[in-house]
ZAMARGU-4260 file (C-alpha; in steps of 0.2 Angstrom, whole numbers, plus 5000, padded with zeros to 4 digits):
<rodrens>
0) 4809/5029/5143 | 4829/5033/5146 | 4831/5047/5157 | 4839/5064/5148 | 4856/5061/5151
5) 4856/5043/5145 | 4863/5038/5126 | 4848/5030/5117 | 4854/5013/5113 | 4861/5010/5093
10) 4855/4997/5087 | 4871/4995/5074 | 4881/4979/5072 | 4899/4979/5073 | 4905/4965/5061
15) 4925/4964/5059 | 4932/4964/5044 | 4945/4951/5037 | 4960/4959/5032 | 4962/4955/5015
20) 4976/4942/5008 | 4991/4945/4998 | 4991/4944/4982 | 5007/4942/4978 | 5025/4936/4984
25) 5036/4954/4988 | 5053/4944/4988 | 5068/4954/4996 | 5062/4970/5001 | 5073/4986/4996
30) 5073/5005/4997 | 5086/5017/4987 | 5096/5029/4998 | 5087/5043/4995 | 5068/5035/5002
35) 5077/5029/5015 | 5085/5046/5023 | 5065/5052/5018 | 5056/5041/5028 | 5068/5040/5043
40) 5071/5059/5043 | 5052/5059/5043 | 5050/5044/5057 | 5038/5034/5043 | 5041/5015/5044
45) 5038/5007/5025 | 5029/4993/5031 | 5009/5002/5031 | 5013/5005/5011 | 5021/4988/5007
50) 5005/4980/5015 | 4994/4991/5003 | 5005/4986/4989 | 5004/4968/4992 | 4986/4967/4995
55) 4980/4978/4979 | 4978/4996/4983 | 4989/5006/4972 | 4989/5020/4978 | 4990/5035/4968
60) 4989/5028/4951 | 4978/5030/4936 | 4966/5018/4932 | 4973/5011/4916 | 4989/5007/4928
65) 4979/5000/4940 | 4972/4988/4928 | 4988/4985/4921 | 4993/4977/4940 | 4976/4968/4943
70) 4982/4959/4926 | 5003/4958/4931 | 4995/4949/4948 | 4985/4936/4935 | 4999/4935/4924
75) 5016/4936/4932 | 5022/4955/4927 | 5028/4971/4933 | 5017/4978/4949 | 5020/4997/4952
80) 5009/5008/4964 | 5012/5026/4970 | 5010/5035/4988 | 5012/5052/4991 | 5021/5050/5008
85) 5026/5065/5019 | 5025/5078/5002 | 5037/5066/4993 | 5029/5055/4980 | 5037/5036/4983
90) 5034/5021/4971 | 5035/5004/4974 | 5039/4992/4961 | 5039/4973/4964 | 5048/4963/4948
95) 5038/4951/4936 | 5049/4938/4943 | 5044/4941/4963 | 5061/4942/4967 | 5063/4960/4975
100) 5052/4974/4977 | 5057/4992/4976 | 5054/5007/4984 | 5062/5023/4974 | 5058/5040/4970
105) 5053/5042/4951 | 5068/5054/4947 | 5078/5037/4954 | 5068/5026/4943
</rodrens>
């Protein structure tokens, strides 16, 4: 019998998940002027939303764009997601070819 002021014990299990793998190559890595002052004026690194990207969550996209990357992964095309980051909305394209990927405002698109 624990005393009062003992925690009773949890009986849950702890089991560590695998991050998962990149799906695709990024290539160079670039940012327009403009999402660059944002997210340094901000003190936001890039690197939290390229690791989403990369590994399939899209962010703030509809669902028939989101099937429209699971397919570009498949196939080779165009890869887009969208993140709302500190008020601004940034997307981050990476190119069919897997050369360079993107990071723009929409109005810079």
């Amino acid at each position: 019998m624990p005393f009062d002021n003992q925690e009773p014990q949890s009986s849950a299990v702890v089991i560590p998940l695998k991050p998962r793998p990149p799906l695709f190559p990024l290539g160079r890595i670039v940012a327009t002027r403009g999402v660059l002052m944002h997210l340094e004026r901000e003190g936001i690194a890039a690197d939290p939303y390229l690791d989403r990207h990369v590994r399939g969550d899209w962010g703030d996209v509809p669902p028939e764009d989101a099937e429209a990357n699971r397919y570009a992964v498949l196939v080779g095309a165009r890869i887009q997601s969208s993140y709302q980051i500190a008020g601004e909305r940034v997307w981050i394209i990476t190119e069919a070819d897997r050369s360079v990927t993107t990071l723009l405002f929409p109005c810079e698109y």
